[in-house]
VEXDREN-2710 file (C-alpha; in Angstrom, 1 decimal):
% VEXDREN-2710
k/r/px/py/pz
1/UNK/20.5/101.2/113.2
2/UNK/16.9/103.2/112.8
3/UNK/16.3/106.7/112.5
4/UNK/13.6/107.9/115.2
5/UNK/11.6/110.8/114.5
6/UNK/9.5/113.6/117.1
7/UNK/8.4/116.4/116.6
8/UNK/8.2/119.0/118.3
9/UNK/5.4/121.4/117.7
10/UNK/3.8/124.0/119.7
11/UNK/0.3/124.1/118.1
12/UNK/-2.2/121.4/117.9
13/UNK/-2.9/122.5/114.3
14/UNK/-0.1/121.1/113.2
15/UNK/-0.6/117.5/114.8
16/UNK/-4.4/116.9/114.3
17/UNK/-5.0/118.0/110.4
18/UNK/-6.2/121.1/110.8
19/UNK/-3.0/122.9/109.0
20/UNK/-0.5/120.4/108.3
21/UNK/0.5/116.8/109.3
22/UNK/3.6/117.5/111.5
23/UNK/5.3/118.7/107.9
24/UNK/4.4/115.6/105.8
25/UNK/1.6/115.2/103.2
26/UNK/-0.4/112.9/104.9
27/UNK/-1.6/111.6/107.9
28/UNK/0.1/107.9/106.9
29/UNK/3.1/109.9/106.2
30/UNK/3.1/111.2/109.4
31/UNK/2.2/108.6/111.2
32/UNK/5.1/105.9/109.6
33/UNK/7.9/108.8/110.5
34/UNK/6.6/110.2/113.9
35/UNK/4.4/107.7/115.1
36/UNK/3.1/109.3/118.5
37/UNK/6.3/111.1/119.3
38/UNK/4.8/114.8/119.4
39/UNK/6.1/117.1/121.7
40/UNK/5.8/120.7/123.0
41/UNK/8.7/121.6/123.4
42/UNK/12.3/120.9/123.4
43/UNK/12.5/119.7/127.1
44/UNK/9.9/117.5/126.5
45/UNK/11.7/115.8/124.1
46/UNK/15.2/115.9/125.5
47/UNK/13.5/114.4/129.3
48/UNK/12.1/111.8/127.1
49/UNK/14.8/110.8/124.6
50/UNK/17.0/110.7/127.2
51/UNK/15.6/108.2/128.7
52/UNK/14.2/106.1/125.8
53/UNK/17.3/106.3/122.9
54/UNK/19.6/103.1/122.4
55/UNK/23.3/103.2/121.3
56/UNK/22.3/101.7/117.6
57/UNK/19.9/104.3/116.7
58/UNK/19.7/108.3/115.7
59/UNK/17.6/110.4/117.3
60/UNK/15.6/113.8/115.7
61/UNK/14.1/116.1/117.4
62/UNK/12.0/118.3/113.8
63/UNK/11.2/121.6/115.5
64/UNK/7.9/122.7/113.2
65/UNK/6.4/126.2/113.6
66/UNK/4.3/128.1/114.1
67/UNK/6.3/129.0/117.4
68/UNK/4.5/131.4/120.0
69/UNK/6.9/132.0/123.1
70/UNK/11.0/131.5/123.5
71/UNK/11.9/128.1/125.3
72/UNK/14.0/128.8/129.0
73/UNK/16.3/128.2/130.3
74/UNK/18.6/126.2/128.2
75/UNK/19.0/122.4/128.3
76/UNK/21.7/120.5/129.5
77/UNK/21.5/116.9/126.9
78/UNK/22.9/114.3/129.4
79/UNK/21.3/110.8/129.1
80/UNK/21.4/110.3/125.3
81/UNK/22.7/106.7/124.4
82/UNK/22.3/107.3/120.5
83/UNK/25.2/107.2/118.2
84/UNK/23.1/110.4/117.1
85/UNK/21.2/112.9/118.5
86/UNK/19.9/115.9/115.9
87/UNK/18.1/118.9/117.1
88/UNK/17.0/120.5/113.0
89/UNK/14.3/123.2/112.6
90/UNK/14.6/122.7/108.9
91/UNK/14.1/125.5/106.2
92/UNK/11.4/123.4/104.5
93/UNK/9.4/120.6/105.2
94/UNK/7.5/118.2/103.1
95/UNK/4.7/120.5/102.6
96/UNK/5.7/123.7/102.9
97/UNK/8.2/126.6/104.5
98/UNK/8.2/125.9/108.0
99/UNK/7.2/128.9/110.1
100/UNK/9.7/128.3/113.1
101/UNK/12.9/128.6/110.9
102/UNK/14.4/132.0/111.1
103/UNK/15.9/133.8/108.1
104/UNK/19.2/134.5/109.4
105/UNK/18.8/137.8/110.8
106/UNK/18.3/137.8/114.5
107/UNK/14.5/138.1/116.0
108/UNK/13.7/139.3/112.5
109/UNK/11.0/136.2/112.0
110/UNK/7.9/136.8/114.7
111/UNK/7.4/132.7/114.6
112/UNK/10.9/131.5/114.8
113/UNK/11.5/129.1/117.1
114/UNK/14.0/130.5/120.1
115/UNK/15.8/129.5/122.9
116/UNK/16.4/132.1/125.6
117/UNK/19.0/131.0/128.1
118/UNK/20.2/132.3/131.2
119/UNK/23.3/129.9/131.8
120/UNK/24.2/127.6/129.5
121/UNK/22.0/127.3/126.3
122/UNK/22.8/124.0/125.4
123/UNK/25.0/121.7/127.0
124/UNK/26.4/118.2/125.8
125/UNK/27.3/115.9/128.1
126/UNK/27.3/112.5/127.0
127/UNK/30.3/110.9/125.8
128/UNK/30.7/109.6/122.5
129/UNK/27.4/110.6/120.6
130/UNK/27.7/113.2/118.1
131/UNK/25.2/115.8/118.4
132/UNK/23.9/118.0/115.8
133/UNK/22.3/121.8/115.8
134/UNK/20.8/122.9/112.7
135/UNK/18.8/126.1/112.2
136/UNK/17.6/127.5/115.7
137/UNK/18.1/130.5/117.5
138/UNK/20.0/130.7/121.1
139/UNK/19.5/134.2/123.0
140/UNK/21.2/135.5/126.0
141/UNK/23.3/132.6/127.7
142/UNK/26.3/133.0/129.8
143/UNK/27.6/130.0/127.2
144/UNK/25.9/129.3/123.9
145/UNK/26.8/125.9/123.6
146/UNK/29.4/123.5/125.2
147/UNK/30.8/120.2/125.4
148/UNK/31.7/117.6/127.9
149/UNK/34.6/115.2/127.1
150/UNK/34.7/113.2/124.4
151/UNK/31.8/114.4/122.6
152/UNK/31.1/115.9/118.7
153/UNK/28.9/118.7/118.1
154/UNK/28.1/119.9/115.0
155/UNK/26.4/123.3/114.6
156/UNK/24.9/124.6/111.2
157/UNK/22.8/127.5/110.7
158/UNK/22.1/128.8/113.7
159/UNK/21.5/132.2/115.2
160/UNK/23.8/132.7/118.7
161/UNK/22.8/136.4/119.2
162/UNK/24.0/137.1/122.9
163/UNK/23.0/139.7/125.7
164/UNK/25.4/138.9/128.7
165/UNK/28.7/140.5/128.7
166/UNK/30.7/137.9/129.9
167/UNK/29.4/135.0/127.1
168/UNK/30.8/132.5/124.7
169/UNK/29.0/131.5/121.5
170/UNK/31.0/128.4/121.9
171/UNK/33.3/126.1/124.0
172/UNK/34.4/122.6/124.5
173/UNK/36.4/120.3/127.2
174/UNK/39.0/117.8/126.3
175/UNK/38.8/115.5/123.4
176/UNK/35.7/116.8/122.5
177/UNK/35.0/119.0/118.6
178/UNK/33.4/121.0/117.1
179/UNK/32.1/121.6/114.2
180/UNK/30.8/125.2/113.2
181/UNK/29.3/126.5/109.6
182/UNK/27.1/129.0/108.3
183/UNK/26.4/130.6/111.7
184/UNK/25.1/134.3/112.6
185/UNK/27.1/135.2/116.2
186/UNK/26.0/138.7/117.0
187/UNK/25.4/140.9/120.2
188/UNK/27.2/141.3/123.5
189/UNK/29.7/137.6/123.5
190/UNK/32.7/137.9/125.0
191/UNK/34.0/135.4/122.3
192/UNK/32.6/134.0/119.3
193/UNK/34.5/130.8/119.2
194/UNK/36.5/129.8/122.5
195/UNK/39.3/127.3/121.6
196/UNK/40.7/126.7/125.2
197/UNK/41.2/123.4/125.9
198/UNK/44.5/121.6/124.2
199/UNK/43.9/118.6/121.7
200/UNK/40.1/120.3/121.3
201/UNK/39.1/120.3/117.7
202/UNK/37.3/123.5/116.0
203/UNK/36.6/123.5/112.6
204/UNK/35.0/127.1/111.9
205/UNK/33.8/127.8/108.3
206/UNK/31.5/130.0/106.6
207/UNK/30.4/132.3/109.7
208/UNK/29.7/135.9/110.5
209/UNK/30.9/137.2/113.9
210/UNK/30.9/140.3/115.2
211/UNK/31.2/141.0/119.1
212/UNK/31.0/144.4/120.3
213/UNK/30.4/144.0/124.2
214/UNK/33.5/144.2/126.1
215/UNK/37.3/145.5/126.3
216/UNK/38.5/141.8/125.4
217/UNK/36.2/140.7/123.1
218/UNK/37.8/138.9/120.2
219/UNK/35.6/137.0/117.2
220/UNK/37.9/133.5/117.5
221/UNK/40.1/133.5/120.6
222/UNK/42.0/130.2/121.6
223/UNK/45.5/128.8/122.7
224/UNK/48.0/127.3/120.5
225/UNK/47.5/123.9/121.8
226/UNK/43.7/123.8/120.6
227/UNK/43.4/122.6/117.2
228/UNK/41.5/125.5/115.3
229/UNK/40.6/126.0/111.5
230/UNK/38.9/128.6/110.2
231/UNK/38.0/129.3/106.3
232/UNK/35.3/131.5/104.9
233/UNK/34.4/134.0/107.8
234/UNK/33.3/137.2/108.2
235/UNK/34.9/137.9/111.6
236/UNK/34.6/142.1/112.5
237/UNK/34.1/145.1/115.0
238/UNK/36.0/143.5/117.6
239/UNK/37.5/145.3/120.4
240/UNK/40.8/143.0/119.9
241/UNK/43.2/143.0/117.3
242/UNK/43.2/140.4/115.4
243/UNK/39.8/139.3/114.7
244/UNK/40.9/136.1/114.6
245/UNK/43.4/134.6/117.5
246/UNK/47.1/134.1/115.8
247/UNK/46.6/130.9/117.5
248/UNK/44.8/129.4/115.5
249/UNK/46.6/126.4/113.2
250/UNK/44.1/128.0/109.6
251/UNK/43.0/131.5/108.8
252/UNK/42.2/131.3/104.9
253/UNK/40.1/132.8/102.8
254/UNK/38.7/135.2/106.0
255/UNK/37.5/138.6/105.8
256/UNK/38.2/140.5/109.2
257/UNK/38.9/143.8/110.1
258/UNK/43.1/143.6/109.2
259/UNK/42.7/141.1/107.0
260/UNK/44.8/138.7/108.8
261/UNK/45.6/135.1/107.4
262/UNK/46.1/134.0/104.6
263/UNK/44.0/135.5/101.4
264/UNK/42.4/137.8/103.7
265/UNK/40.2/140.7/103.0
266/UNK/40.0/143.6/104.9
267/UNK/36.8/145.3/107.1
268/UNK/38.3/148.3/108.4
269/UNK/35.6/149.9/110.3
270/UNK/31.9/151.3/110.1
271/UNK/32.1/152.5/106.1
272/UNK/33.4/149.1/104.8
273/UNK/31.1/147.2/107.7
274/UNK/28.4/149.3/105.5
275/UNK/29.6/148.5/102.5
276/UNK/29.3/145.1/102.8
277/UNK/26.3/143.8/104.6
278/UNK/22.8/145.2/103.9
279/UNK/22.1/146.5/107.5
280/UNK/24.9/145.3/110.3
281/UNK/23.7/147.9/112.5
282/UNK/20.7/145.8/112.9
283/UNK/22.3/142.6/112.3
284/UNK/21.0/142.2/108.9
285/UNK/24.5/140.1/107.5
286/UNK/23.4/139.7/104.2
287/UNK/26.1/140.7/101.7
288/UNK/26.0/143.7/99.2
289/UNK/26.9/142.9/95.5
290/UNK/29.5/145.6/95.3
291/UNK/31.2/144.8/98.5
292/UNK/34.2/142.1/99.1
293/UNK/32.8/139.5/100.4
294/UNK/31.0/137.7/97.1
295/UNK/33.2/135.4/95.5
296/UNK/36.4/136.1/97.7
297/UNK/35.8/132.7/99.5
298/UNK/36.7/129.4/98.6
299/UNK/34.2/127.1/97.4
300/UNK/32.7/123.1/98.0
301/UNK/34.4/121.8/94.8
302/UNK/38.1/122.8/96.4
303/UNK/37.5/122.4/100.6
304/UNK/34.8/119.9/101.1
305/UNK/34.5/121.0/104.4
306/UNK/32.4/124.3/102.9
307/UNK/28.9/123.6/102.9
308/UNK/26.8/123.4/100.0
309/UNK/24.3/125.7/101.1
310/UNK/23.6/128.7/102.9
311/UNK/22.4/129.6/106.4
312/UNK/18.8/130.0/104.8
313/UNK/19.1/127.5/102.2
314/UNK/20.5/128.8/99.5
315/UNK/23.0/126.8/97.1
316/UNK/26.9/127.1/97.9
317/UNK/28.5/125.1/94.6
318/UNK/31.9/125.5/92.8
319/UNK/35.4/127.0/93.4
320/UNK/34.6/130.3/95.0
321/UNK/32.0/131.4/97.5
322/UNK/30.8/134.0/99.7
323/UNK/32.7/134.3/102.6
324/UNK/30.3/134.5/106.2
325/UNK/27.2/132.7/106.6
326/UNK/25.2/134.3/103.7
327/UNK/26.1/133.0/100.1
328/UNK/25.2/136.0/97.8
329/UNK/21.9/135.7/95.5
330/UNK/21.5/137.6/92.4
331/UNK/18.4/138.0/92.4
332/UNK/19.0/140.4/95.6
333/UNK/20.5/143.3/93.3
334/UNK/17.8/143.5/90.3
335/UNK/14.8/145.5/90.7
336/UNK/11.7/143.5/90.9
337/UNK/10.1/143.1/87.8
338/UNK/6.9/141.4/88.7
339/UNK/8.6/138.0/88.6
340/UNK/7.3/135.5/91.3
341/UNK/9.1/132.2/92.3
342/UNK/11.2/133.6/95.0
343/UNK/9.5/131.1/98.2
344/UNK/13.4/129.4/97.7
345/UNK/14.9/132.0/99.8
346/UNK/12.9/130.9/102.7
347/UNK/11.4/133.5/104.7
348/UNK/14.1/136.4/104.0
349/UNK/12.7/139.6/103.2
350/UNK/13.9/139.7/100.0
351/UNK/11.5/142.1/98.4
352/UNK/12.3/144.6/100.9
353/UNK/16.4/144.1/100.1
354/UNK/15.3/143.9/96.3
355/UNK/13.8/147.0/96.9
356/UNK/16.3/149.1/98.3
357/UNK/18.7/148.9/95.7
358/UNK/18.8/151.6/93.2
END
């Protein structure tokens, strides 16, 4: 089994020297990890992989910023014969931030790498290879991301802000699962999380949901046949009630606006909404000290299914967490003091939330 490497970067900078080697330290570096695979874009890279992976290897597609312009349409991953195939825009890289990660609040980061779909934004086709999403953005789709039988897909710190009435963040056909942490799902979806097909797998933890767009939206909707588990979210201003489908086989340890399941904390409207993330009106998710989210979650050390960190990086350890996608720093509620040493959160704007608190 090998591990085989592109990248896809937008500017030349970043491939000939100029700025950076592709994210490594060194041109050798570069070269033993990427050899020539340097791409443009994600299509580029999916229309080549496609046609180049074999079933003992894992393929990586490293998204590396600066990014410029939103990929379109969406991109249907059909041909991959890996037992893997990774689409990462990573927080860091080996020599430095990386500019096309976004810090968790929706088309808050100019050079973020986005995809802005019309349809579908990313479909997986191919049977038995596990796919995994970690750290992009997905605009506007009819469905954020789907399945075809018999595949895996594992989503991690992504953004899935929507704009069409009738979308999904998420759904999957038979035998297929899902695997969904430390996601952002904002804007005008229909559903968050669509648990429709029976024996489908959906294992939901640590996310932040909230969708506004319709008469019947709901955060997690599915049928009792679907196998869905959810832990650790923030799932609120809904038009249905519950938040989270009674359906569903867990709801632990969720905060939602009636606090349904089990160890449930309530968001009853607009005041508590503002009590608890910075700026929701503006889909700014990150929690408030005072509010009930911090420590009312359960943490890695008792479900190893929670992740370990954050959807910008930062750690997740112990018995209790944060519930939604943000775990809570404290360095976000002390004035600043002229202390430096903050580049670990990654690209949030956390002078401007340190700021703001009195």
């Amino acid at each position: 089994m090998a591990n085989i490497y592109s990248a896809i970067i937008l500017d030349n900078d970043y491939w000939d020297g100029a700025e950076s080697w592709a994210g490594e330290t060194s041109e050798a570096n570069r070269d033993a990890k990427y050899s020539t695979r340097r791409f443009t874009s994600m299509n580029a890279w999916r229309t080549d992989r496609d046609g180049n992976s074999s079933a003992a290897d894992n393929e990586y597609g490293i998204i590396i910023g600066p990014w410029v312009t939103a990929e379109s349409p969406g991109f249907n991953m059909t041909g991959f014969n890996a037992d893997e195939a990774h689409i990462v825009c990573p927080v860091n890289l080996p020599d430095g931030v990386n500019l096309a990660r976004h810090n968790g609040i929706p088309n808050d980061v100019t050079n973020a790498y986005v995809i802005d779909a019309i349809t579908f934004g990313l479909q997986f086709t191919s049977s038995n290879t596990l796919f995994v999403v970690d750290g992009i953005q997905l605009d506007g789709s009819i469905t954020g991301i789907s399945t075809g039988t018999n595949t895996s897909v594992h989503i991690t710190n992504c953004i899935l802000d929507g704009d069409n009435v009738n979308s999904n963040a998420f759904a999957g056909q038979s035998g297929s699962d899902f695997i969904i942490t430390n996601c952002v799902i904002s804007g005008q979806w229909a559903r968050g999380v669509y648990g429709y097909i029976a024996g489908t797998t959906y294992t939901v933890y640590n996310n932040t949901m909230t969708t506004t767009a319709r008469a019947s939206s709901r955060g997690i909707d599915c049928i009792a046949a679907a196998n869905v588990y959810v832990k650790n979210c923030a799932v609120f201003n809904n038009a249905l009630t519950p938040d989270i489908d009674a359906d569903a086989d867990t709801i632990d340890y969720c905060a939602t606006d009636d606090g349904n399941g089990t160890n449930g904390v309530t968001l009853g409207g607009s005041t508590e909404w503002t009590a608890n993330f910075n700026d929701y009106t503006n889909k700014d998710f990150t929690p408030l000290e005072n509010g009930d989210l911090v420590g009312a979650g359960v943490g890695p050390s008792v479900d190893a299914i929670v992740p370990t960190t954050d959807i910008i990086g930062n750690p997740r350890s112990g018995a209790t967490c944060t519930i939604g996608a943000f775990e809570y720093r404290a360095e976000w509620a002390h004035a600043f003091n002229g202390i430096t040493g903050f580049s670990e959160i990654n690209g949030i704007s956390i002078f401007t939330k340190i700021n703001e608190v009195t």
